[in-house]
C-alpha positions in Angstrom: 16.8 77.1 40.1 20.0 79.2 40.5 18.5 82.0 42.1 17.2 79.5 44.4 21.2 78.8 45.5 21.7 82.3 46.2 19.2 82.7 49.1 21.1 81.6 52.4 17.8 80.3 54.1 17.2 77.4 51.6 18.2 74.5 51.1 18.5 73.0 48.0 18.8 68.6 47.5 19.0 67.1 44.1 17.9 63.2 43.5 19.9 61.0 41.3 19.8 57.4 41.0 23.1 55.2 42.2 24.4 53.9 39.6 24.5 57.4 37.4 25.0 60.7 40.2 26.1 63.1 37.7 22.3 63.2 36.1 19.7 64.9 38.3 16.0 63.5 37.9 15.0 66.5 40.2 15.2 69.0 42.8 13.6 70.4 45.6 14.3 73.8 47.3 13.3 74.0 51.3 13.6 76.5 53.8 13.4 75.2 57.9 11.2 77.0 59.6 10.6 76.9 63.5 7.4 74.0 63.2 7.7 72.9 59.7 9.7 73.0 56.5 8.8 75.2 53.2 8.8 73.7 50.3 9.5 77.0 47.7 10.3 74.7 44.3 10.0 71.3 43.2 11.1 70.3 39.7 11.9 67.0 38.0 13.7 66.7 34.6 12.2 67.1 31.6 12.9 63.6 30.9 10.8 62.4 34.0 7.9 64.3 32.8 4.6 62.9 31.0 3.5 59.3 29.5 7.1 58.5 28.9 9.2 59.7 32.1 12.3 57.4 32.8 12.0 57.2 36.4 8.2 57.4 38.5 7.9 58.7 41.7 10.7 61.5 41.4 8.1 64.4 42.7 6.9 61.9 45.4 10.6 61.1 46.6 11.0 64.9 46.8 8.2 65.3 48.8 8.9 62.2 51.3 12.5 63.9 51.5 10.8 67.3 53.0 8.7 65.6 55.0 11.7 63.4 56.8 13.8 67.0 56.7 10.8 67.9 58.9 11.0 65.1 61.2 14.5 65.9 61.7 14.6 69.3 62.3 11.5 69.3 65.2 8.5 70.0 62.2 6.8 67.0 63.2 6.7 66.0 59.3 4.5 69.3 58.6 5.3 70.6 55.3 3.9 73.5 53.1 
């Protein structure tokens, strides 16, 4: 993921929950392109993966997040 920081075309969001910022239940690294947004890495926290994640959805709310980046920036919503 810190490779990811270094490339000055992407975009990189973290997701934490309100009441607790400082831990991350995942990221998401995006690059805006001219129609649509590129999703290059998606990752939750170890502890929001398998049978006994703390948090559902965290992957989803990445995803909705790209595709409302999308909407944003003129990509119609498209993302790949």
């Amino acid at each position: 993921m810190a490779s990811e920081l270094k490339i000055p075309t992407r975009e990189v969001y973290k997701l934490t929950i309100s009441n607790n910022p400082a831990i991350i239940q995942g990221v998401v690294s995006l690059e805006v392109k001219a129609d649509h947004v590129y999703m290059h890495l998606i990752e939750s926290a170890p502890f929001n993966i398998g049978k006994d994640k703390a948090y559902l959805g965290v992957p989803g709310n990445l995803v909705a997040f790209a595709c409302k980046l999308s909407f944003q920036r003129g990509g119609e919503g498209y993302v790949l």
